[in-house]
C-alpha positions, 0 to 999 in steps of 0.5 A: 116603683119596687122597693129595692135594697138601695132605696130601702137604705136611702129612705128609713125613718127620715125619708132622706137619703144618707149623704156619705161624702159629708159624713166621710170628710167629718171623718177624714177631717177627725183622722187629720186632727188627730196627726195634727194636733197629736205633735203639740200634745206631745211637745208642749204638754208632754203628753205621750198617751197618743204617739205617731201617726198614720204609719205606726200609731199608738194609743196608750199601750194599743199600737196599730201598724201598717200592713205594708210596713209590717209585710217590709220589715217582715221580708227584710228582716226574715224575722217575726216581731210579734208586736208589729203582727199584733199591731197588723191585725185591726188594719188587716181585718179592716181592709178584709171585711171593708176594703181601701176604707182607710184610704177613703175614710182616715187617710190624711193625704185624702182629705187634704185631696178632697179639700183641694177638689172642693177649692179646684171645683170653685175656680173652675165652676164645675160640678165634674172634674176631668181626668187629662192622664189616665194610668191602666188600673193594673199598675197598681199592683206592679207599684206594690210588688216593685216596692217590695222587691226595691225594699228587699234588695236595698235591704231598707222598709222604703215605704217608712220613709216615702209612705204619704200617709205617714209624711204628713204626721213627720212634717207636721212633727218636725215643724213643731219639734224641729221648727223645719220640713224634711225632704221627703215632703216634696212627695206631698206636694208632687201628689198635689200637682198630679190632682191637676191631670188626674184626680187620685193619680196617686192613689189610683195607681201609685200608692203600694200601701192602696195596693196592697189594702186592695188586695187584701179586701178582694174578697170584701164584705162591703161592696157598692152594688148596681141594680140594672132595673133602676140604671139609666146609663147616664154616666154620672157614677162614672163621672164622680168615681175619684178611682176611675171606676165605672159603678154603671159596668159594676166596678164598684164591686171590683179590687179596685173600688175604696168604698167612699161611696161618692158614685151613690151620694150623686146616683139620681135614680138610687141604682147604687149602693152599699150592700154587706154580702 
């Protein structure tokens, strides 16, 4: 067999080819500590060099912010802050050259997702989970454009308070600041019954924060690529993509596609892969 770029990617020194799905959940699984751990350093240690969490975190004096929250505050307040578009560029420069990554790789609501994907796999048995709700793709971008227009109609940054990725830091800070839950985390647990009809229900078609990382990274530098000469058409890509995605009809290329590199881990004939274009 010729040698291609995937099989050149998959076979280097060792001959063993990389395994992304459990590289990406140490990652996901280092991201999530950080917003867990993050709250007890403060309170107990009094220790504030990390405050935050996945919405608007700072690191000492380096604060990084929400593309999504930044575009809000921006549009409510027809104002330009300065530290929030400083704090905007390493986000935005990493949706650009990579894509969703930070949905599939930093996200915490992800991870605790791809926990609850393993758990549901070992009580039903199956290597294949089955999506029973399936939402047209291009929803996504009416989410992300009806949360701008809500946000500047009601004249509130509506993602800052219903953002995901941003609850599960405020829950965990609440329960060790204030011993309690806030409201908003109902949203959570909404998230997590919708994964029993759809995997990433959510994330597919309803998170405007995706929508707009996908937007951004239309034109990313990291794709997953298809080579037809080593397809089989066996669907499985298919199968695995958590996006609905079809890697085999070259969706893997699409907006849509976050870069978890899941339809490559379980490619038998190594017809997928990542490829800097």
């Amino acid at each position: 067999m010729s040698t291609t770029p995937c099989a050149q990617s998959a076979s280097k020194s060792t001959g063993k080819r990389v395994r992304y799905g459990t590289i990406r959940l140490m990652v996901l699984f280092g991201a999530f500590l950080v917003v867990l751990i993050n709250p007890f350093v403060n309170y107990f240690l009094h220790n504030n060099f990390v405050q935050g969490w996945y919405q608007s975190i700072g690191i000492g004096a380096l604060w990084f912010v929400s593309p999504l929250e930044g575009l809000e505050s921006l549009l409510i307040t027809r104002n330009i802050y300065m530290p929030s578009l400083v704090g905007m560029v390493v986000p935005v420069t990493l949706a650009f050259l990579l894509g969703r990554v930070f949905c599939s790789w930093i996200c915490p609501v992800t991870f605790i997702l791809e926990l609850f994907d393993r758990f549901r796999k070992i009580i039903s048995r199956r290597k294949f989970l089955k999506n029973k709700l399936l939402v047209a793709k291009k929803v996504l971008w009416f989410t992300l454009i009806g949360e701008l227009l809500l946000s500047m109609i009601i004249g509130a940054p509506l993602f800052v308070f219903l953002s995901p990725p941003g609850l599960v830091g405020r829950e965990i800070m609440m329960a060790v600041f204030f011993r309690t839950f806030a409201l908003e985390g109902i949203l959570l647990i909404l998230i997590i019954v919708l994964e029993l009809l759809t995997r990433r229900f959510f994330c597919r078609s309803f998170c405007p924060l995706g929508g707009l990382l996908a937007c951004i990274g239309q034109k990313r530098k990291l794709r997953v690529v298809t080579l037809a000469e080593n397809c089989i058409a066996c669907g499985i890509c298919a199968k695995t993509c958590p996006m609905g995605l079809n890697p085999q009809q070259y969706e893997g290329a699409s907006a849509y596609c976050w870069n978890c590199g899941e339809c490559i881990d379980n490619c038998r004939t190594e017809a997928l892969c990542f490829q800097w274009q």
